[in-house]
C-alpha positions in Angstrom: -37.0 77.7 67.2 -34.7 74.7 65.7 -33.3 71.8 66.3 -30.6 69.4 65.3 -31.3 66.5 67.2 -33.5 65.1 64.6 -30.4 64.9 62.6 -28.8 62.6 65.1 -31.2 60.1 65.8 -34.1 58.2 64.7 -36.5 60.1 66.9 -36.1 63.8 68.3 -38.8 65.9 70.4 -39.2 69.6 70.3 -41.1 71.8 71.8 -42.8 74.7 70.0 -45.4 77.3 70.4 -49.0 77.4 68.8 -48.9 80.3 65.5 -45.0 80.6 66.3 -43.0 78.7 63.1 -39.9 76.1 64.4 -37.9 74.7 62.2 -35.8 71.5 61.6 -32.8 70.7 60.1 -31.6 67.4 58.6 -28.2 66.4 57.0 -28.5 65.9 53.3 -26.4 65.0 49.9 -28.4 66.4 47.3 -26.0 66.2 44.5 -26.4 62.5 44.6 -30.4 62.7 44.2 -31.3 62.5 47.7 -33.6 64.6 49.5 -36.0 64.7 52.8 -39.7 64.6 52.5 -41.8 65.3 55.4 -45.6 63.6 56.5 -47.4 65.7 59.2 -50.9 64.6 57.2 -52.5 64.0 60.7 -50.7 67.2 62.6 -51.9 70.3 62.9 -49.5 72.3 61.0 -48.4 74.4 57.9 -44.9 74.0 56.2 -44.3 76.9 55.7 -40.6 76.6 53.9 -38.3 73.7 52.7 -34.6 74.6 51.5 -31.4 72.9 51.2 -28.3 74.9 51.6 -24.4 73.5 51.1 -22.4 73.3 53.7 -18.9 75.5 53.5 -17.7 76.1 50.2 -17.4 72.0 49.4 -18.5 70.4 46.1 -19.4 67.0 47.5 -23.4 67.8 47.6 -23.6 67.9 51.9 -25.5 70.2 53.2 -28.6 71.1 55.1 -32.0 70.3 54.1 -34.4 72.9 56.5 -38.4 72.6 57.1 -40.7 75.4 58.8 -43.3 74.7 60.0 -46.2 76.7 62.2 -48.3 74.5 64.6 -51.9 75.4 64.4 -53.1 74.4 67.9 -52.0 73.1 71.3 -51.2 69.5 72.2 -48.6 67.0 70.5 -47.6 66.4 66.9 -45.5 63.5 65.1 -43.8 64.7 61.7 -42.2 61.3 60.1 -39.1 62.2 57.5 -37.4 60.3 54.9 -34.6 60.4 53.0 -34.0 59.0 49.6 -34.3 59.3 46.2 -37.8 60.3 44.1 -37.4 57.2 41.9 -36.6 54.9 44.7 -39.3 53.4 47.2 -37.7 52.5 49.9 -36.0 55.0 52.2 -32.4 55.0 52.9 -33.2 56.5 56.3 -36.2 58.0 58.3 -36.4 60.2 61.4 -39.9 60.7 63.3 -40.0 64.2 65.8 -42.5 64.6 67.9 -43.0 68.3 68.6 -44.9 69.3 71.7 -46.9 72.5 71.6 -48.0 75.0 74.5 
């Protein structure tokens, strides 16, 4: 499973199924430093991979930063994601999704 909508607001839901990876995808500019980290520390779940892949054949650093994760058991999760820069401390944008799982 994936979804986008995380990428177009500050709070997405999902739904997803326990021992069955989803994954989402968020806009990103890594030639400019930036990247998304992801806090599911309370949630049952694994990341299972985290890539970033350009998008088309541009040089301008956009792309699409991609998480999978497995859920581990049934019931609701909250995974909070920001976006900036690793020697910054403040975010330049965060997204939360809540991921529902049967």
């Amino acid at each position: 499973m994936s979804t986008g909508e995380a990428a177009t607001g500050t709070r997405g839901h999902l739904g997803a199924r326990a021992g069955e990876p989803f994954a989402v995808e968020l806009h990103a500019d890594a030639n400019a430093g930036y990247r998304w980290r992801a806090d599911f520390a309370e949630a049952p779940l694994a990341l299972l991979e985290q890539g970033y892949r350009a998008a088309g054949d541009s040089d301008d650093g956009a792309g699409l930063e991609r998480f999978v994760f497995v859920p581990h058991a049934r019931g609701e999760c909250r995974i909070r994601f920001t976006y900036g820069r690793a020697w910054e401390t403040t975010p330049l944008e965060e997204r939360v999704v809540i991921v529902g799982v049967e």
